[in-house]
C-alpha positions in Angstrom: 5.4 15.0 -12.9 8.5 15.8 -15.0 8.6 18.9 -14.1 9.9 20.0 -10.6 10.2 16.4 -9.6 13.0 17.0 -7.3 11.5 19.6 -5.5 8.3 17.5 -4.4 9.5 15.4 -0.9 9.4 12.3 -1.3 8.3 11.7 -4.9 12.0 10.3 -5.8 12.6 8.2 -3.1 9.0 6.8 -3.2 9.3 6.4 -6.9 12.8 4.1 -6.1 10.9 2.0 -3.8 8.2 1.1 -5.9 11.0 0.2 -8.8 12.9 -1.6 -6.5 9.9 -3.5 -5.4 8.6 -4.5 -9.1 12.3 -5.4 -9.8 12.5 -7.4 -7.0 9.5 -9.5 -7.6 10.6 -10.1 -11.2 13.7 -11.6 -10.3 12.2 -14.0 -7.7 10.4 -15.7 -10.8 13.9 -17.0 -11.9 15.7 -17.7 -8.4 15.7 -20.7 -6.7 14.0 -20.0 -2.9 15.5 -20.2 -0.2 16.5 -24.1 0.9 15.0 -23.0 4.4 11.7 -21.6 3.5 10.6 -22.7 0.5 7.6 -22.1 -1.5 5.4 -20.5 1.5 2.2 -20.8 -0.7 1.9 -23.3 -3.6 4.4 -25.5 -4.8 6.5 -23.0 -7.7 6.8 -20.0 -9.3 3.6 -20.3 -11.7 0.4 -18.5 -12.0 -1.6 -21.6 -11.7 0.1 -22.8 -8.2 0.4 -19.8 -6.8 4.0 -20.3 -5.4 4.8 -16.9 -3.4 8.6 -16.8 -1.9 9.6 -14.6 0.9 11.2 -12.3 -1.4 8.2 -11.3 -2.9 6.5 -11.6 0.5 8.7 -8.4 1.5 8.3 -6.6 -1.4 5.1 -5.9 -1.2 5.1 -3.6 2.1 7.9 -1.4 0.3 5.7 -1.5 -2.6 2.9 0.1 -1.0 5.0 2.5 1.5 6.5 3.5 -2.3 2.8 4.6 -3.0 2.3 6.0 0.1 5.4 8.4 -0.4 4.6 9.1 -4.2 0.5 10.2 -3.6 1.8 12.1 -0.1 4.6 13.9 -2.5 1.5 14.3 -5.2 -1.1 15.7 -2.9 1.3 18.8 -1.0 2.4 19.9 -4.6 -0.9 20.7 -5.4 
């Protein structure tokens, strides 16, 4: 994957998205949500609880298009 990374389409970009979703997520842990929305499941950030805020909500679709890009880059080098 090193190799000849730029010339695949859509292995960068894809590969930006699915960093930018992880990153995202992280930071939610330690930010307050927003005073409108809240926690939308659970009451806080824990793994008991299960607080999820919209943030994280969001990431997840850019997450997976990420994927998406990354295998379809993947599967026409070979």
């Amino acid at each position: 994957m090193r190799a000849g990374g730029l010339k695949r389409p859509g292995l960068v970009a894809g590969v930006f998205g699915m960093g930018y979703a992880v990153a995202r997520i992280v930071c939610e842990f330690f930010r307050e949500p927003d005073p409108q929305l809240g926690f939308l499941f659970g009451t806080s950030v824990d793994a008991l609880s299960g607080g999820i805020t919209m943030g994280m909500l969001l990431s997840l679709p850019l997450f997976a298009a990420g994927l998406v890009l990354v295998l379809r880059a993947r599967r026409g080098a070979a």
